[in-house]
C-alpha positions as CSV (number, residue, x, y, z in Angstrom):
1,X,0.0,0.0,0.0
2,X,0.9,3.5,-0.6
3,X,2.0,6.2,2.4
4,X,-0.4,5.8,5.3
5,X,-1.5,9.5,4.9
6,X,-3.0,8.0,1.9
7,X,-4.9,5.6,3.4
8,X,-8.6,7.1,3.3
9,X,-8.2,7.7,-0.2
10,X,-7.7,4.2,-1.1
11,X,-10.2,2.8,1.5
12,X,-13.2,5.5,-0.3
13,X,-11.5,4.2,-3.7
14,X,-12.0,0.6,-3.1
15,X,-15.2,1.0,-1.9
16,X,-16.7,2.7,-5.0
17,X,-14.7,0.3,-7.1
18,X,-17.1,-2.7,-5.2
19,X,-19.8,-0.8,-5.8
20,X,-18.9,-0.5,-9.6
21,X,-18.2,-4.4,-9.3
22,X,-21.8,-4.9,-8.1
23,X,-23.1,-2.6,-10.8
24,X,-21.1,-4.6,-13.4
25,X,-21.2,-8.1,-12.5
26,X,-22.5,-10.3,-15.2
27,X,-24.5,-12.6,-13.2
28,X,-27.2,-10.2,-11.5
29,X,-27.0,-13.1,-8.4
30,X,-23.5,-12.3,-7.8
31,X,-24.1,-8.6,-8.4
32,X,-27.0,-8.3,-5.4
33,X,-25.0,-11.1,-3.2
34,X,-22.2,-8.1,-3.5
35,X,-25.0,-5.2,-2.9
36,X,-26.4,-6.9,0.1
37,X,-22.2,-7.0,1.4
38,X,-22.3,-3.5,0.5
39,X,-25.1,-2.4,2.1
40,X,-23.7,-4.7,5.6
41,X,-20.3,-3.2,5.4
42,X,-20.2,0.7,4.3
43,X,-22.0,2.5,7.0
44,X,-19.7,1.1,9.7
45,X,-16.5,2.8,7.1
46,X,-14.8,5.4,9.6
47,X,-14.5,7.5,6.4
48,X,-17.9,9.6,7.4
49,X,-18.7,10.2,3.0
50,X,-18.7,6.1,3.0
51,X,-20.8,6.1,5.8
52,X,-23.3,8.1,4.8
53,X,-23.4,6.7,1.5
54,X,-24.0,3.1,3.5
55,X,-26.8,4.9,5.6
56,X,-28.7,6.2,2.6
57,X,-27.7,2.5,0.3
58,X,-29.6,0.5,4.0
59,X,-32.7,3.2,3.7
60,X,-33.1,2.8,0.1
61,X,-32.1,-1.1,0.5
62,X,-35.5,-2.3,-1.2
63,X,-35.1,0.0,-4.4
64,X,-31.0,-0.5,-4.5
65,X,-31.5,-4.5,-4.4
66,X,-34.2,-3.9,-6.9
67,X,-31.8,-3.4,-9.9
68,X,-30.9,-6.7,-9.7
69,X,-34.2,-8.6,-9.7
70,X,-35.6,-6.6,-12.5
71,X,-33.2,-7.2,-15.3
72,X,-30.7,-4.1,-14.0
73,X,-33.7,-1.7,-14.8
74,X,-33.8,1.5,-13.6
75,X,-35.0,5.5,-14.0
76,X,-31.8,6.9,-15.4
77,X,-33.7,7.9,-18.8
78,X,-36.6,9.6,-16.6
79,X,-33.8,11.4,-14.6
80,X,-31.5,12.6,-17.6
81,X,-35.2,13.9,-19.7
82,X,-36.0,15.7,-16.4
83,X,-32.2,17.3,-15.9
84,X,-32.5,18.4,-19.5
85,X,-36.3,20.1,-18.8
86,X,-35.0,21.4,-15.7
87,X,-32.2,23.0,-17.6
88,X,-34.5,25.1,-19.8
89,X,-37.2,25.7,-17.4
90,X,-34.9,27.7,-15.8
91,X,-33.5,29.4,-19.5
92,X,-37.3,29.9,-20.0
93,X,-37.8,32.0,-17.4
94,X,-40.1,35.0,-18.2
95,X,-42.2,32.9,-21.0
96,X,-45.7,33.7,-20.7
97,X,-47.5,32.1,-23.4
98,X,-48.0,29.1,-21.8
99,X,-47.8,26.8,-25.7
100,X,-44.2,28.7,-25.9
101,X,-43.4,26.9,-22.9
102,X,-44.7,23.3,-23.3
103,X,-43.5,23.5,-27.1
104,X,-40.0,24.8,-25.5
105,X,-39.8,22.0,-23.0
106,X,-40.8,19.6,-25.9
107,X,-38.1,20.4,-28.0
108,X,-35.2,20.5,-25.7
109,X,-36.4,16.9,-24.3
110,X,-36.7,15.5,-27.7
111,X,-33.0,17.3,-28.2
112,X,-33.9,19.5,-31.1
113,X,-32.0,22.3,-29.0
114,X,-29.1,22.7,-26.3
């Protein structure tokens, strides 16, 4: 291992890399039988960002584990459509026409502009 004063750093590091690992496993069984290690291990890290990550994985534990009973699906599609409305909600302030708006939002979702 590297000098000791770098030894939080590669403790966090390690710990997202088994979180990738879970992520990425081929075998969605080994990937939750990792998640569920995961979720028994990282709030006890003495890093306090590990931790908390482990607190909010345990609360979420039934939607976390979900990925890997439903085929690895998930609401990253929803999320990015919404970032990119939120976006130009926020350019669009002071639109008044109400159709400007909607036809706005419609074509920054559908990516017609940045």
């Amino acid at each position: 291992m590297a000098d000791p004063a770098h030894e939080e750093v590669y403790v966090a590091w390690r710990c997202a890399q088994d979180l990738r690992a879970a992520y990425r496993a081929k075998d969605t069984t080994k990937g939750r039988r990792r998640a569920e290690k995961i979720l028994d291990a990282f709030h006890t890290c003495p890093i306090p960002e590990v931790a908390r990550l482990g607190r909010t994985l345990r609360r979420w534990r039934q939607a976390f584990l979900a990925y890997f009973d439903t085929d690895r699906a998930n609401n990253g599609g929803t999320e990015a459509v919404n970032g990119i409305i939120e976006l130009h909600r926020r350019l669009a302030r002071g639109y008044r026409n109400r159709d400007n708006y909607r036809l706005r939002m419609l074509l920054a979702a559908g990516g017609l502009i940045t």
